[in-house]
C-alpha positions in Angstrom: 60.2 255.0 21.7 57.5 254.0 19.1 57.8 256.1 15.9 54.6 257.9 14.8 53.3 258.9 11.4 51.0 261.1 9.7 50.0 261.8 6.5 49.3 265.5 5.9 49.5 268.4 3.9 52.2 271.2 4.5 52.2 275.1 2.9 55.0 277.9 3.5 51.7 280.1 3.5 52.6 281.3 -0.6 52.5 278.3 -2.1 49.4 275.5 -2.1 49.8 272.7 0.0 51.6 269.8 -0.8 51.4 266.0 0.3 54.0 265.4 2.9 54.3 262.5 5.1 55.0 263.4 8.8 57.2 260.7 10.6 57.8 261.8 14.9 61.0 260.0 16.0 62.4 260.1 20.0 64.3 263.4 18.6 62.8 264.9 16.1 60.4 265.6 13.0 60.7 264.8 9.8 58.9 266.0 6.9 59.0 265.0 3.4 56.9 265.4 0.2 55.3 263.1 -1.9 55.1 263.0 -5.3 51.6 262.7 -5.9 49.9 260.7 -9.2 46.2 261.1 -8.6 43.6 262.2 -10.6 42.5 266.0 -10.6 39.2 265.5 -7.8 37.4 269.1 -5.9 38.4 268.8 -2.6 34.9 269.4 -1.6 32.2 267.6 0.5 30.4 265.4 -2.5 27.5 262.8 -1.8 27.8 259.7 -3.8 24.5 257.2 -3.4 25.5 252.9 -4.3 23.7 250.4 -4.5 24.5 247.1 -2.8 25.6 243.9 -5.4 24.4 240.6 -4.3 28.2 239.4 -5.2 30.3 242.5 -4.6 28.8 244.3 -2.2 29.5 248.2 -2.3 32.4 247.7 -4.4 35.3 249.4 -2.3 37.4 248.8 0.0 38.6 251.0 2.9 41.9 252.0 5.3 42.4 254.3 8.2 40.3 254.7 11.1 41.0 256.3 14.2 43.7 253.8 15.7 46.0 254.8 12.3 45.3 258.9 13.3 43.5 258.8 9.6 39.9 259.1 8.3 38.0 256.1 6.4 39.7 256.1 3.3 38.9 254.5 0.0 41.9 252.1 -0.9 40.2 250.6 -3.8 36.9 250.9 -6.1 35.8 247.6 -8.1 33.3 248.7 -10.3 32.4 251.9 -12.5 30.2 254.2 -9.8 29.5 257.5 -11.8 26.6 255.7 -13.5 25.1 255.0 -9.8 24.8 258.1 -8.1 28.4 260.0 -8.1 32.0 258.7 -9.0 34.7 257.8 -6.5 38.3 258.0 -6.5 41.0 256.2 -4.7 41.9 258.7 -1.4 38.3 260.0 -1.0 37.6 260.3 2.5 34.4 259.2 3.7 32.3 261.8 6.6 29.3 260.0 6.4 27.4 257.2 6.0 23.5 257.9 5.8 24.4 261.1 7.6 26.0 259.0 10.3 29.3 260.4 11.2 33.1 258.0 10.9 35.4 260.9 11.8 36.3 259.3 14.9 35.3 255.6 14.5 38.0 253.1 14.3 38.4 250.9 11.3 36.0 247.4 12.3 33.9 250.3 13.1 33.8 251.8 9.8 33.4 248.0 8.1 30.4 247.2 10.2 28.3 250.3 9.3 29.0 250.1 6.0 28.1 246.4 6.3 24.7 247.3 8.0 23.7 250.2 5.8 21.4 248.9 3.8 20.5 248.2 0.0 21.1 252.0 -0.8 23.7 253.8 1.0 24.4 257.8 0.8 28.1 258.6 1.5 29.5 261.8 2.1 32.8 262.2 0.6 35.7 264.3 1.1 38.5 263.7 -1.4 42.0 263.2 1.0 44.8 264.3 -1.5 47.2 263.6 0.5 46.1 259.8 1.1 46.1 258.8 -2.9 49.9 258.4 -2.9 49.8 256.2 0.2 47.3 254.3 -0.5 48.8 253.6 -3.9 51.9 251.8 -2.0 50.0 250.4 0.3 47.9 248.8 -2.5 52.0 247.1 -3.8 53.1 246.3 -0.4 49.6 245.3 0.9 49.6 247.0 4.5 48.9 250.4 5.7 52.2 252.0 5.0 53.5 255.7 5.7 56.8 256.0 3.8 57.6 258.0 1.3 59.2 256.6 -2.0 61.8 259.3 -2.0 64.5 259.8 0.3 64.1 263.7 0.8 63.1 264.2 4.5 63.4 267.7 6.2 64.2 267.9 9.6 63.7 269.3 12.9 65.1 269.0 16.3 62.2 268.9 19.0 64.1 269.8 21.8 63.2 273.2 23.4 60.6 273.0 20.1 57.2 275.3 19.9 54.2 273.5 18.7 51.2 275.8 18.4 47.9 276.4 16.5 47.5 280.0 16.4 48.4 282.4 13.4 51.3 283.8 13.7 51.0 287.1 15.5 47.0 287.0 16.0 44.9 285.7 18.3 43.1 283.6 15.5 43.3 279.5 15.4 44.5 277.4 12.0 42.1 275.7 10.8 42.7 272.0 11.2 46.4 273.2 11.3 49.9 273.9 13.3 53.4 275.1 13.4 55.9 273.9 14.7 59.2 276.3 15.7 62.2 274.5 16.8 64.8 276.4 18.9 67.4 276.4 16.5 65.2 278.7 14.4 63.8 276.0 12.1 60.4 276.8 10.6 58.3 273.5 10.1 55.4 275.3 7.6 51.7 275.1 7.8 50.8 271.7 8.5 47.3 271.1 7.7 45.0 267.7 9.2 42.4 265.7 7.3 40.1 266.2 10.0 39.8 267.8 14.1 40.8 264.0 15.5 43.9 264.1 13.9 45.1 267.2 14.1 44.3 267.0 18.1 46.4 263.3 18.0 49.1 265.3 16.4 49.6 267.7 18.5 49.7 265.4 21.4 52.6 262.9 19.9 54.6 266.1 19.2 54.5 267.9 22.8 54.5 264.6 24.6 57.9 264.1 22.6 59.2 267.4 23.6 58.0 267.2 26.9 60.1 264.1 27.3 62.9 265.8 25.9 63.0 269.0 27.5 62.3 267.2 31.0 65.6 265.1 30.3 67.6 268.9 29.0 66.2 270.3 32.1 67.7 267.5 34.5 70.7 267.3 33.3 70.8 271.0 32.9 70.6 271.0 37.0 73.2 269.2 37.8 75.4 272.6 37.4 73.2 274.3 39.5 72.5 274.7 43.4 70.0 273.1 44.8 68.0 276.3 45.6 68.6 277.6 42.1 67.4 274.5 39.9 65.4 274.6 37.0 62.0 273.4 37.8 59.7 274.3 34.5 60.0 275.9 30.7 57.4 276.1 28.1 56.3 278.3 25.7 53.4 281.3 25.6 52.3 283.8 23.6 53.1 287.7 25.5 50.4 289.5 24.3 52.1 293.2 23.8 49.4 296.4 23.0 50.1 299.7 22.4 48.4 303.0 21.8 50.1 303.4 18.6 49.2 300.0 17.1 47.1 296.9 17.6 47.7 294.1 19.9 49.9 291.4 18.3 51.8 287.9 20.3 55.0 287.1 20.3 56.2 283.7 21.2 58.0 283.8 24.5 59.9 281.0 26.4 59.0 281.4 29.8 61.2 279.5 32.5 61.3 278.9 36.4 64.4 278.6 38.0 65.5 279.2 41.9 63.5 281.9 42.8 62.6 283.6 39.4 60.5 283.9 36.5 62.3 284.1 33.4 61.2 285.2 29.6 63.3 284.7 26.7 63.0 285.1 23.1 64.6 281.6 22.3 65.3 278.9 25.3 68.9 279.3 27.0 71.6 277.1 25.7 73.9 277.0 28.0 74.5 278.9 31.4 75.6 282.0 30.3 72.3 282.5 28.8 70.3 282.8 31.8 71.5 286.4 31.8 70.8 287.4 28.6 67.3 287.1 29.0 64.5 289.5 27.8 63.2 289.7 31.7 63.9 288.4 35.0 61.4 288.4 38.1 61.2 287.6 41.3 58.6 284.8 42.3 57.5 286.3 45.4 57.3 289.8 44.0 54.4 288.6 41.3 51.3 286.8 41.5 49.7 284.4 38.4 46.1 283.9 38.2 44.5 281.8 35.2 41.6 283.3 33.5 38.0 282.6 33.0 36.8 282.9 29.4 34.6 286.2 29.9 37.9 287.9 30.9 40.0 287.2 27.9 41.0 290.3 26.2 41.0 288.6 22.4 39.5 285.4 20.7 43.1 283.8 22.2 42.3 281.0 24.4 43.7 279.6 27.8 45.3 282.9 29.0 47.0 283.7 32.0 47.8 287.0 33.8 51.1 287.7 35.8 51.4 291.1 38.1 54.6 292.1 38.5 55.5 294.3 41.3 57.2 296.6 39.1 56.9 296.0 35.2 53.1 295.8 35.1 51.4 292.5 33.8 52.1 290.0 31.6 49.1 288.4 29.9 50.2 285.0 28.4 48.5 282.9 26.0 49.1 278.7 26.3 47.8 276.3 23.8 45.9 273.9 26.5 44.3 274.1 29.8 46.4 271.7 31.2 49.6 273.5 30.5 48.3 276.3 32.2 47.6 274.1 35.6 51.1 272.6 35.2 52.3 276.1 35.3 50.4 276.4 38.0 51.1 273.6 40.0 55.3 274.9 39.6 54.9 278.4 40.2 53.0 277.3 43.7 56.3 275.1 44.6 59.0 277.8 43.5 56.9 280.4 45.4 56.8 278.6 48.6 60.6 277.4 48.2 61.5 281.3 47.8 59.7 282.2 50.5 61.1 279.6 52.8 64.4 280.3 51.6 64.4 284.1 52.0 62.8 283.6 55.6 61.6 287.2 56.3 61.5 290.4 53.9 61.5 294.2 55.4 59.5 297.2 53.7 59.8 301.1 55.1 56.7 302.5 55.8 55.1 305.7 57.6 52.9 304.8 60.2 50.9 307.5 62.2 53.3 309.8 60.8 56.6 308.0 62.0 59.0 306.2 59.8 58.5 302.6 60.4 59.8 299.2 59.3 57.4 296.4 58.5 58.8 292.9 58.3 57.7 289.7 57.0 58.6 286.6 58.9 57.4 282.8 58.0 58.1 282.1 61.6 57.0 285.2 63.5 54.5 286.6 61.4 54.0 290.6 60.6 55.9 293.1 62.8 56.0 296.8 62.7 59.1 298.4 64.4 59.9 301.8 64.7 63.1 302.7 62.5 65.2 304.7 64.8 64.8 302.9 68.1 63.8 299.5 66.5 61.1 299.6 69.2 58.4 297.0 68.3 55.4 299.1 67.8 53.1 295.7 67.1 53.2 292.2 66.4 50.3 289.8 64.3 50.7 286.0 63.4 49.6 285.6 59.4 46.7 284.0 60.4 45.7 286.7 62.6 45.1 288.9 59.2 41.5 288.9 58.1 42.1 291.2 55.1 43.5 294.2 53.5 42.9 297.0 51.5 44.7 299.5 49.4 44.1 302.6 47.3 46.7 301.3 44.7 48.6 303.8 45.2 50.8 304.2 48.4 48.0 303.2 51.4 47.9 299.9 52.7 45.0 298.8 55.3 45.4 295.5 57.2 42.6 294.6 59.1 44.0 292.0 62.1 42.4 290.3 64.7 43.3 291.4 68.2 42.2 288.2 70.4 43.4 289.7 73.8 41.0 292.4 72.7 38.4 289.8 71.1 37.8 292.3 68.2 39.4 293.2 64.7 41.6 296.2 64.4 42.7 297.8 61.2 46.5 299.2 60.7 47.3 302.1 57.9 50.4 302.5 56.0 52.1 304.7 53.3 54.4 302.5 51.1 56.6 304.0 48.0 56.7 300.5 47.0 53.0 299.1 48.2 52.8 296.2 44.8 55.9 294.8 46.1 54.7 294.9 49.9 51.3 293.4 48.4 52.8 290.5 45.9 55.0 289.6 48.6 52.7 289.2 51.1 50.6 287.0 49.0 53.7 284.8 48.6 54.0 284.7 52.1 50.7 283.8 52.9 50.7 281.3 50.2 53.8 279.4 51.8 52.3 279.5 55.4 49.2 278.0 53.6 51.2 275.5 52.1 53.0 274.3 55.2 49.8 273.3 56.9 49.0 270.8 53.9 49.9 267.8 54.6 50.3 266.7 50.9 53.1 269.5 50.1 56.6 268.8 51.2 58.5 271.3 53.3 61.9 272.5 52.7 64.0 271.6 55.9 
């Protein structure tokens, strides 16, 4: 697997930022500073104006571009440019060119518009600290080089590893920054990106790489387990936890299907054992997960997710993408239906009409409502004979059926002690029966 590198700047959140070079292996990150040589420049946005020599041409020359996840970057200067309009340094980063834009333009890219700019050209400049020292090899060894001239590297495992963009705690986004928490505990730092393009291409190389990782962990993981108890997603999520007596903070959570269950942990199980020792277990068919739309957020936290629970209220979950959120998705839909079609039928006691009842749900039969001492069947509905229900959220449960010896609806009312588990399971049984009519999902024998 090809080895990917980044030049960046890292801070513990004290101390400033310092130049690091970022190198992603199969397994792991490395980080490791870089002693930096380079002339004391405001990291500000400048504008420098040149003029264009007959024989010389701009005088610079440039590296980076959007294939090498770096801006436009001056490698060298040939001539003296604080007489012409502003003075450049070796490792400013150029934004602009006659307010045209090279934060995402490839290298040939850059060349030509600078080529085609004109007699006078206005560049806005950004000063890149953490290039100078790069460039400054790669000016010895005459290629675009990432490697550090001393042999200090920290490193960090990226299986079962947390890559995310949000302060810790808060609902607020890093600027042009991440984290990265391995599951041994490590700490990676602030890392902090030149620019949105890379910071977005390094967030992808580092949770494709764990992805890979904890796809491989999770198979081999299985192979201990029974078929209907396999492990078939883990990720991490911020829990968003709010109390009367404080504000609303997140917590990082490793969240986990396996078999039947939803899982939460505060750090990802290493062995067997430590499937039981987890902060909470749930059953699938017992709880319901519905992504959010963006006007029903409860904080500046994006891509949120909430999770009823039949008897632990909800958990509202924070992801880092869409996309993780519809892979979550696209899981909990399988496990659900697997559960359902596992467990076959589920029964609930009720009062109906004032007479203790039992009400049972069956993926072959359907709903049917017996009475408790005689186990007399009192009446009998396919699932897609239900039209709709209604409840009080309390203990009353309406189910509107449609009677087709009759040719009209009729409407059934129980009392329920435990009506959010009748409800959540009933979803998860009508989501299976859904599911076996689609000829695209794959039915459990």
């Amino acid at each position: 697997m090809e080895e990917k590198r980044f030049a960046v700047t890292v801070s513990d959140g004290k101390q400033a930022p310092r130049v690091t070079s970022l190198n992603i292996t199969a397994d792991s990150l490395f980080l490791s500073e870089v002693a930096e040589a380079v002339p004391l420049v405001t990291n500000k946005v400048r504008t420098v104006k040149l003029r264009r020599n007959r024989v010389t041409g701009l005088g610079i020359s440039i590296k980076g571009g959007k294939e090498h996840n770096l801006p436009i970057l001056i490698s060298k200067i040939y001539r003296d440019t604080s007489k012409e309009g502003g003075q450049l340094f070796v490792g400013d980063a150029i934004l602009k060119v006659n307010e045209k834009s090279l934060e995402e333009v490839t290298h040939q890219e850059a060349v030509d518009m600078l080529r085609l700019a004109g007699g006078v050209v206005q560049l806005q400049i950004k000063h890149f600290r953490s290039a100078s020292r790069y460039l400054k090899q790669c000016s010895e060894r005459g290629s675009l080089c990432m490697a550090p001239s001393d042999d200090s590297r920290r490193h960090f495992p990226l299986l079962f590893a947390c890559v995310t963009r949000y302060m810790s705690g808060a609902d607020r986004l890093r600027e042009r920054a991440l984290e990265v928490f391995c599951a041994n505990g490590q700490h990676s730092g602030i890392i902090i990106c030149p620019s949105d393009g890379q910071l977005d291409a390094l967030f992808t190389a580092l949770q494709e790489r764990i992805d890979a990782l904890n796809f491989r962990a999770i198979m081999d993981s299985n192979r201990l387990f029974l078929s209907s108890d396999q492990i078939s997603y883990v990720g991490w999520y911020g829990l968003r936890e709010a109390s009367e007596a404080r504000l609303p903070t997140w917590l990082r959570r490793f969240v986990a299907l396996k078999g039947a269950e939803l899982f939460v942990f505060q750090s990802p199980p290493q062995s067997s054992r430590d499937w039981v020792r987890c902060d909470a277990r749930y059953s699938l068919y017992e709880c319901v997960l519905r992504i959010l739309h963006p006007q029903q957020y409860l904080d500046e936290r994006q891509f949120c997710i909430l999770i009823s629970t039949a008897d632990a209220g909800n958990l509202y979950l924070g992801g880092e993408t869409r996309e993780q959120l519809e892979e979550l998705q696209r899981h909990w839909f399988r496990a659900t239906c697997h559960a359902v079609l596992n467990l076959k039928k589920r029964s609930f006691g009720c009062t109906f009409e004032g007479s203790i009842v039992v009400l049972t749900l069956d993926v072959a039969e359907g709903v049917t409502l017996q009475d408790n001492r005689s186990s007399k069947e009192l009446w009998k509905f396919r699932f897609s004979q239900l039209k709709g229900s209604a409840d009080d959220g309390n203990s009353m449960l309406k189910l509107h059926f449609h009677n087709e010896e009759a040719g009209a609806n009729e409407t059934k009312e129980l009392f329920c002690q435990h009506l959010p588990s009748l409800l959540h399971t009933l979803h998860a049984f009508l989501t299976a029966k859904l599911a076996l009519l689609d000829p695209e999902y794959e039915a459990i024998e």
